[in-house]
C-alpha positions as CSV (number, residue, x, y, z in Angstrom):
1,X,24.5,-27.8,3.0
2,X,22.9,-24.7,4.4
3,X,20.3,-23.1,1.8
4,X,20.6,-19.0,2.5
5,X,17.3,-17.7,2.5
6,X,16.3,-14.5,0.2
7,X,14.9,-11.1,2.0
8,X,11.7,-11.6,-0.2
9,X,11.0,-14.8,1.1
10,X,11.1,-13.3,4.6
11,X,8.8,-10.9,3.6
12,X,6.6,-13.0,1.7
13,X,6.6,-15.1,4.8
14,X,5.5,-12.1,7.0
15,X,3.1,-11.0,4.6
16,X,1.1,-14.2,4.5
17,X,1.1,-13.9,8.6
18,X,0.0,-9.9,8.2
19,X,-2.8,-11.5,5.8
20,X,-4.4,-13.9,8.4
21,X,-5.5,-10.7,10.9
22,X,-5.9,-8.0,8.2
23,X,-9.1,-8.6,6.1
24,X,-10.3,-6.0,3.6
25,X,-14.1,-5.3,3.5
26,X,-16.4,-3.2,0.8
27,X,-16.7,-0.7,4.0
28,X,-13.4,-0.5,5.1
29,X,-10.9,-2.0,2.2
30,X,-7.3,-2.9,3.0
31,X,-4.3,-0.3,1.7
32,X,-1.6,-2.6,0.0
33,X,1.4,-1.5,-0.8
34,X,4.4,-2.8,-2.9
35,X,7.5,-1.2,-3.2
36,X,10.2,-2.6,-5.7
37,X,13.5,-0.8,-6.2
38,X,12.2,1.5,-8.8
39,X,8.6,2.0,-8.3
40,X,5.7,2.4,-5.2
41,X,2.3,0.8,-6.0
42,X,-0.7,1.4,-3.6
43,X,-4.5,-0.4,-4.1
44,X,-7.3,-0.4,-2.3
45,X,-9.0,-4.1,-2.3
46,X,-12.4,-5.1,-0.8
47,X,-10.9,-9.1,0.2
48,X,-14.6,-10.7,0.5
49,X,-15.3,-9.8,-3.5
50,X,-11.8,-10.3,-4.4
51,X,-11.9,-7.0,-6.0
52,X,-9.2,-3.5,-6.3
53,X,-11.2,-0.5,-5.9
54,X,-8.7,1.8,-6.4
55,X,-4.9,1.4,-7.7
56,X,-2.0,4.1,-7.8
57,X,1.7,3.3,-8.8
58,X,4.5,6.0,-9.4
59,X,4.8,5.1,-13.5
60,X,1.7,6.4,-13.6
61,X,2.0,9.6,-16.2
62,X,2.2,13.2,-13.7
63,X,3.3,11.4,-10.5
64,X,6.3,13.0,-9.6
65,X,9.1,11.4,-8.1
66,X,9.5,7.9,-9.1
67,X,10.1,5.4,-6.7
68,X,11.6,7.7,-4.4
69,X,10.5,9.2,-0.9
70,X,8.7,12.2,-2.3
71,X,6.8,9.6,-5.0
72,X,5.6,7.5,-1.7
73,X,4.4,10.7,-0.9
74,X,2.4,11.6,-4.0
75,X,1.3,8.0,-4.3
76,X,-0.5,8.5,-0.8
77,X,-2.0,11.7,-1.6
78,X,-3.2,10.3,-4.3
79,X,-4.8,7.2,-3.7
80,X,-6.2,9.0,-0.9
81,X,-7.9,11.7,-3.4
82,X,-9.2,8.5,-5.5
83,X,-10.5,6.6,-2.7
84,X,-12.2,10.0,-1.2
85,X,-14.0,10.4,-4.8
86,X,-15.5,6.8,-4.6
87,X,-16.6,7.6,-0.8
88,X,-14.2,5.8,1.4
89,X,-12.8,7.2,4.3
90,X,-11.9,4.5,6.5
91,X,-9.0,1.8,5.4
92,X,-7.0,-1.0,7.0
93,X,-3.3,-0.7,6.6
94,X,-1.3,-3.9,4.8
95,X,2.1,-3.2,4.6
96,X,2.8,-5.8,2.9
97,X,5.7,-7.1,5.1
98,X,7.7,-4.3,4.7
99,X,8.9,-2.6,8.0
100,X,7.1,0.5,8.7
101,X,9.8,2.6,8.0
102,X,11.0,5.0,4.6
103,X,9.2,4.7,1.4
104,X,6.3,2.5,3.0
105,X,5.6,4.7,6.2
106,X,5.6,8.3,3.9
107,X,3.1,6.9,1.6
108,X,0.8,5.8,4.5
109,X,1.3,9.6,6.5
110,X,0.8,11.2,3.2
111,X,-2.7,9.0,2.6
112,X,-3.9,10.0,6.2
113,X,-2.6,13.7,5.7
114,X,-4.8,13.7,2.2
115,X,-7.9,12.1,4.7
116,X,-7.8,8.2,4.4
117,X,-8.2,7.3,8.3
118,X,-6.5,4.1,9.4
């Protein structure tokens, strides 16, 4: 019997692997983002505390757009704008094993538009 394997276990899979390289420090946290098929969630986590410094998703009250490409677009702006106001500048990118394409790639050019450098 041949078991069909889901599109989130291939990117859970693929996320794991990302997770073994890209390491999140209080200097230079990791930006991780999940996308489902109705929202966009951005955080910025410092891995060796095991803490979220800063968190933006697009049900957040004001953020216009949704899920959609122009919320991806206002999430980045403005997790960049929070993560500016704590004093970090410098980020890893986690993409959470998502292709680099759509939603997941305008929030990331929107964040280094708004001054997060990764």
């Amino acid at each position: 019997m041949i078991q069909k394997i889901s599109k989130n276990s291939v990117r859970v899979r693929v996320h794991r692997r990302i997770r073994h390289k890209v390491k999140g420090t209080p200097e230079r946290p990791r930006l991780c983002v999940f996308r489902s098929l109705k929202q966009i969630y951005a955080q910025l986590i410092d891995d060796s505390n095991g803490h979220t410094l800063v968190a933006a998703g697009s049900g957040e009250e004001g953020v216009a757009g949704g899920g959609n490409l122009a919320g991806a677009k206002a999430i980045g702006r403005l997790i960049a704008d929070r993560a500016k106001a704590k004093g970090i500048r410098k980020v890893v990118f986690d993409r959470g094993g998502y292709i680099y394409h759509g939603r997941v790639k305008a929030l990331a050019e929107a964040a280094r538009e708004a001054g997060l450098e990764f």
